[in-house]
N, C-alpha and C positions, 0 to 999 in steps of 0.2 A: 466383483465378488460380493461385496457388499448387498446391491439388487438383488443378485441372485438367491440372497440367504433370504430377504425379505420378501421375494417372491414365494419363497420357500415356505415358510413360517408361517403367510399372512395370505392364503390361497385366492382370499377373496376381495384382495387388494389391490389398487394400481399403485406401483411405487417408482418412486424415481430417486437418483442422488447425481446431481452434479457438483460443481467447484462453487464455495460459497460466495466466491464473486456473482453470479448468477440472480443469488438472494436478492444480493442490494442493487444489482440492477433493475430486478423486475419488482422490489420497494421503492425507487426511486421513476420509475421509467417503467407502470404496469402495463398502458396499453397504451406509447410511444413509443419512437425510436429514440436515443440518447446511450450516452457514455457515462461509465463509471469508472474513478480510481479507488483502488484500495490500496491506502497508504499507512500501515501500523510498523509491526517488524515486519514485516516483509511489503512487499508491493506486486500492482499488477493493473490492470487496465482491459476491458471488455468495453464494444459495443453493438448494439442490437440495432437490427437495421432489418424491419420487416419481421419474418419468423428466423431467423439465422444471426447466431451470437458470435459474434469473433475476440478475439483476443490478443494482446499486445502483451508484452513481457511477461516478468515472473517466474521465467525458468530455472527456480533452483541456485545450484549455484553457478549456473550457467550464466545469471542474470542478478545479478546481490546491490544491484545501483537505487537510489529514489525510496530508500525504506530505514527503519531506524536502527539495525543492523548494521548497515554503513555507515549511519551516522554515528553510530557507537565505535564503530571497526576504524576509521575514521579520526577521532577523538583519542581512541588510544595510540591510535599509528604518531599522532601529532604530538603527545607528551612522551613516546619515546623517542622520538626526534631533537625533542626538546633534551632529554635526559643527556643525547650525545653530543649535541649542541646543532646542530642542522636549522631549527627553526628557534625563533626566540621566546621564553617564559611571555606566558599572559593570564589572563582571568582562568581560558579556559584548563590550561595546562596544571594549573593550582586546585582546579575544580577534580580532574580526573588523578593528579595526583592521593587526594584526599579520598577518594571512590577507592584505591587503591590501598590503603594506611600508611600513604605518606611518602610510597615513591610508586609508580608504575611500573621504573625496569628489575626495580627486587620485586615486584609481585607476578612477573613476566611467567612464571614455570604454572601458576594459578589461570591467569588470563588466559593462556593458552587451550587450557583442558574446558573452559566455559562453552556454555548452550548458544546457541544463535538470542535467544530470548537473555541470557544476560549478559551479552555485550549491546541488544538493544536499550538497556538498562541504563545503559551511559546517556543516551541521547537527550533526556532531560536538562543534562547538564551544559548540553553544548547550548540547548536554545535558551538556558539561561546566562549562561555567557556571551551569546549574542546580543542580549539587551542590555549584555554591561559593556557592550562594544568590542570585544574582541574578533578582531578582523580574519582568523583560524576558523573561529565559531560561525561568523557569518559566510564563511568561503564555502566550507561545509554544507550548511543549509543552503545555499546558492545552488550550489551542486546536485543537491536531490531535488532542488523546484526544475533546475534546467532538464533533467533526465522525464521528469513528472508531464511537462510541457509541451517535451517530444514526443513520448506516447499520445498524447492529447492531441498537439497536428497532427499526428502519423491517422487516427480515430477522424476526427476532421475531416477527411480527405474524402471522403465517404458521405460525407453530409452538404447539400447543395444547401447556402446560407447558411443560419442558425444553426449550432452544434453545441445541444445541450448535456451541458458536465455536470457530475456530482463525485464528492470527493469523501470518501469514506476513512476514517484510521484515525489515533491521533496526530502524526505526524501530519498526513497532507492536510487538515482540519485544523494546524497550530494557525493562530492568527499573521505569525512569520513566514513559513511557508507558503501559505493561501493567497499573500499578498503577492510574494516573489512568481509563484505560476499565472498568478492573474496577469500582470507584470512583460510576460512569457512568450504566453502563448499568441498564437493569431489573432486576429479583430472576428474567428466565426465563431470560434466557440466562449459561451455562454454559462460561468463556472457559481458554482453553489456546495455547501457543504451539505451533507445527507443527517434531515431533517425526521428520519422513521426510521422504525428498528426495523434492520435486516430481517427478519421473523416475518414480517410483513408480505415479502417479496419471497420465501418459502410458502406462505399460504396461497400465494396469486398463485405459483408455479403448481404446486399441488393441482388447485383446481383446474389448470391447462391439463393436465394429466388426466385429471378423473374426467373431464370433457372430451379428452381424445379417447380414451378406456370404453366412455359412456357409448361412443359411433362405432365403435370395433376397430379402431385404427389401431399403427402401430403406437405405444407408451415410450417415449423418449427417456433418459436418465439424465 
């Protein structure tokens, strides 16, 4: 819809709009083949392999694992655990208590009604509890390097040798996570965090457009 309005509007345009995983792929990976994670509140995983981009997770809420959603979602599940007694008080439990003013399960009818963006809002909290050791905190973060990992073999599989990653978001970029997928993943792939603004890999993609535009091919979105 989007395209179409722009094609509309801008007659003497070539335009395109895909998934902004794309961006930082082709910022990262402009004219190689290689993998990207995008790992903020939410997560997802592409890789380009010749002219043809694939994709590994992300669906929604079909797919809510490896992002800081869950780690939020996550964090609260574990301080109301805590409140009925299931799991035992720690660093982090005291932390999300506090995020809540002062109990979790009386702020429960609040938490409920919140945005996916602010129960991502927790997650700061957990990965600072992890470095005060709380073993809740690091299961957590465990959890989404393992999920991160997976997509990354799954991507892998596809690359004969060398499988070169770049890992975009705050979460996959925390220096605790970064380590736990390093950690992870196979001996093929080859992990870094994303070193250029997405903006970048919008400009390269563009000019792919205005180059196929320029021969009379068809304009991909």
């Amino acid at each position: 819809i989007l395209k179409a309005n722009l094609d509309k509007a801008f007659l003497n345009s070539a335009n395109g709009v895909s998934h902004d995983g794309e961006n930082i792929l082709y910022a990262a990976f402009p004219d190689t083949d290689g993998v990207i994670v995008i790992c903020g509140t939410g997560s997802s995983c592409f890789y380009k392999k010749g002219d043809m981009i694939h994709r590994i997770g992300g669906y929604s809420v079909f797919d809510l694992d490896g992002n800081g959603y869950e780690i939020g979602r996550r964090a609260v599940a574990h301080a109301l655990k805590c409140a009925d007694g299931r799991e035992k008080r720690g660093v982090l439990c005291e932390k999300i208590d506090a995020l809540c003013g002062g109990s979790c399960l009386n702020d429960l009818k609040r938490l409920l009604s919140l945005p996916i963006k602010k129960i991502a809002a927790f997650a700061p909290a957990v990965f600072d509890s992890a470095e005060e050791g709380d073993v809740y905190a690091n299961a957590i973060i465990d959890g989404t390097a393992s999920y991160i990992a997976a997509c990354i073999d799954n991507a892998a599989l596809s690359f004969d040798g060398i499988c070169p990653v770049c890992i975009a978001g705050s979460i996959g970029t925390h220096r605790i996570t970064l380590e736990k997928i390093k950690n992870k993943v196979n001996g093929k792939a080859v992990i870094n965090a994303l070193s250029v603004d997405p903006v970048i890999g919008a400009v390269y993609k563009a000019g792919l457009i205005a180059e196929t535009h320029s021969k009379g091919g068809n304009i991909f979105g």
